[in-house]
KOLVO-738539 format. One line per field, with one value per residue: x, y, z of N, C-alpha, C in turn; residue in three letters. Coordinates in steps of 0.001 Angstrom, whole numbers, plus 500000, padded with zeros to 6 digits. Example, Ala and Ser with C-alpha at 12.3 -4.5 7.8 and 13.67 -1.06 7.14 Angstrom:
// KOLVO-738539
n_c1 <- 513190,512850
n_c2 <- 494310,497750
n_c3 <- 507800,507080
ca_c1 <- 512300,513670
ca_c2 <- 495500,498940
ca_c3 <- 507800,507140
c_c1 <- 513200,512900
c_c2 <- 496700,500030
c_c3 <- 507800,507870
code <- Ala,Ser
//
This chain:
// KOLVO-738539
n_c1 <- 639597,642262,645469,646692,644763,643566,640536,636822,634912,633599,632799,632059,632359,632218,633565,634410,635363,635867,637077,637494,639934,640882,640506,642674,643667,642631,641620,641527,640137,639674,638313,638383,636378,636643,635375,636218,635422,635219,637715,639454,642531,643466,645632,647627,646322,643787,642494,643517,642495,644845,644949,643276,641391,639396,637249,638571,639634,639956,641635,641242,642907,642974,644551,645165,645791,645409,646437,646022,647014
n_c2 <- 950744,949552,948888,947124,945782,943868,942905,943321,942509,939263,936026,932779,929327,926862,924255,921885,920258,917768,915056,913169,911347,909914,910381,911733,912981,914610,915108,917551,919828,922030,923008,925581,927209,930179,933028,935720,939334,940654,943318,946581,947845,951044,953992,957210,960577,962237,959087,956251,953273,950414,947891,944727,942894,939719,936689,935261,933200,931563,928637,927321,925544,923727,921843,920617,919083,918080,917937,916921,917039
n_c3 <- 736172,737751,736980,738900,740319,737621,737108,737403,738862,740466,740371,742178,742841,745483,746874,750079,752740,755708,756871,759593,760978,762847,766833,766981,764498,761750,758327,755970,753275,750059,747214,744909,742486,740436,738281,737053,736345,733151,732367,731514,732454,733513,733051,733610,733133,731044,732240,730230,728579,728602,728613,728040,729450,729738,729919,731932,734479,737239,739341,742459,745096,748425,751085,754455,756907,759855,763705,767238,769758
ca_c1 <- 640147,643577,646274,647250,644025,642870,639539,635943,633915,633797,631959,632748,631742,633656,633607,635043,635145,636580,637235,638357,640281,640454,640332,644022,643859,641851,642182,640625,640338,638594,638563,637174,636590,636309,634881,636844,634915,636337,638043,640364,643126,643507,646235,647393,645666,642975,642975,643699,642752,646264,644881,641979,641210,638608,637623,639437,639058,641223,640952,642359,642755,643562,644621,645011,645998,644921,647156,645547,647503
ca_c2 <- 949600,949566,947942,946109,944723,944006,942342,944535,941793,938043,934751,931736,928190,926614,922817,921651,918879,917158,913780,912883,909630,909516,911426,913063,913110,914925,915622,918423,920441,922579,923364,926674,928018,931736,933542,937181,940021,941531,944773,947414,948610,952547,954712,958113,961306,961273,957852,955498,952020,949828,946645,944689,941661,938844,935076,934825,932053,931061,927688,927366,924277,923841,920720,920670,917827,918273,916875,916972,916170
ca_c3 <- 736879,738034,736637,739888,740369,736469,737376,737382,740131,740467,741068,742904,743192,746045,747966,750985,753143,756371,757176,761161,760768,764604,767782,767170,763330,760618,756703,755889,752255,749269,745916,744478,740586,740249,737322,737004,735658,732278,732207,730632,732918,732820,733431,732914,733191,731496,731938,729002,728667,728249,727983,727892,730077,729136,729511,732842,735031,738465,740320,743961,746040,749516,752241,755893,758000,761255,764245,768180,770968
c_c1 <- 641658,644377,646917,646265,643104,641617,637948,635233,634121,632850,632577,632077,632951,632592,634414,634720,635857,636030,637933,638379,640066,640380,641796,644380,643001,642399,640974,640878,639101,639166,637712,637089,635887,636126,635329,636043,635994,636287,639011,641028,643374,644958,646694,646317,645109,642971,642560,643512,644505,646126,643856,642006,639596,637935,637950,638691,640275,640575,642247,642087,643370,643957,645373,644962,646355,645864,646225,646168,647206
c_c2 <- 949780,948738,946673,944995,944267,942423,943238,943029,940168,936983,933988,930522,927574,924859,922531,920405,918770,915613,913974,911186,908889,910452,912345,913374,913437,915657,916360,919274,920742,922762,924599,927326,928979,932666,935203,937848,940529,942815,945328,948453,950457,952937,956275,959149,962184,959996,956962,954026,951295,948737,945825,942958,940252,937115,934477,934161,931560,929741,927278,926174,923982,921943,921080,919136,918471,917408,917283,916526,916947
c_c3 <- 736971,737720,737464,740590,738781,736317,737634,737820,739898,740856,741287,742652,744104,746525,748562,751944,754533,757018,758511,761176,762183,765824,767593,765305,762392,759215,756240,754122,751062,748297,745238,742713,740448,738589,737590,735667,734512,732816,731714,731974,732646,733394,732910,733180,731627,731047,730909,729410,727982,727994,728085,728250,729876,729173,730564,733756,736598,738786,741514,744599,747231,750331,753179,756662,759542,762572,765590,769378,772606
code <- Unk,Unk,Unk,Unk,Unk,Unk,Unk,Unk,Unk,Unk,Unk,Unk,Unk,Unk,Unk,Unk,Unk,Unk,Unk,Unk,Unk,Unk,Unk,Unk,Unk,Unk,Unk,Unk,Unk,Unk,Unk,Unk,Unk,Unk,Unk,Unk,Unk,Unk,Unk,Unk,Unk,Unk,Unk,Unk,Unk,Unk,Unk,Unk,Unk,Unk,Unk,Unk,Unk,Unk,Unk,Unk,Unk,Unk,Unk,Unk,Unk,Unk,Unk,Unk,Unk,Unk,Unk,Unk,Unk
//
């Protein structure tokens, strides 16, 4: 695994939504929580683990207001 991406695969759970308040206005947005595979960065020939990743967890959230004219 590479030090610049130190993640070995992932899962997701995501939700999203939109609301249209009226014909020129909508509120729109999501929330997602990602489950990062462990792994052990390498580098070096031959390559050496450097550090050792574990446990990891992201959560992302978005909004969007919509205009229409």
């Amino acid at each position: 695994v590479s030090p610049l991406t130190p993640v070995n695969g992932q899962h997701a759970m995501s939700v999203g939504g939109k609301y249209q308040i009226n014909d020129q206005l909508s509120l729109s947005g999501g929330v997602r929580y990602t489950w990062l595979g462990n792994a052990q960065p390498e580098t070096g020939t031959p390559d050496v683990a450097r550090a050792s990743f574990s446990g990891n967890h992201a959560l992302s959230a978005g909004l969007k207001i919509g205009v229409n004219f």
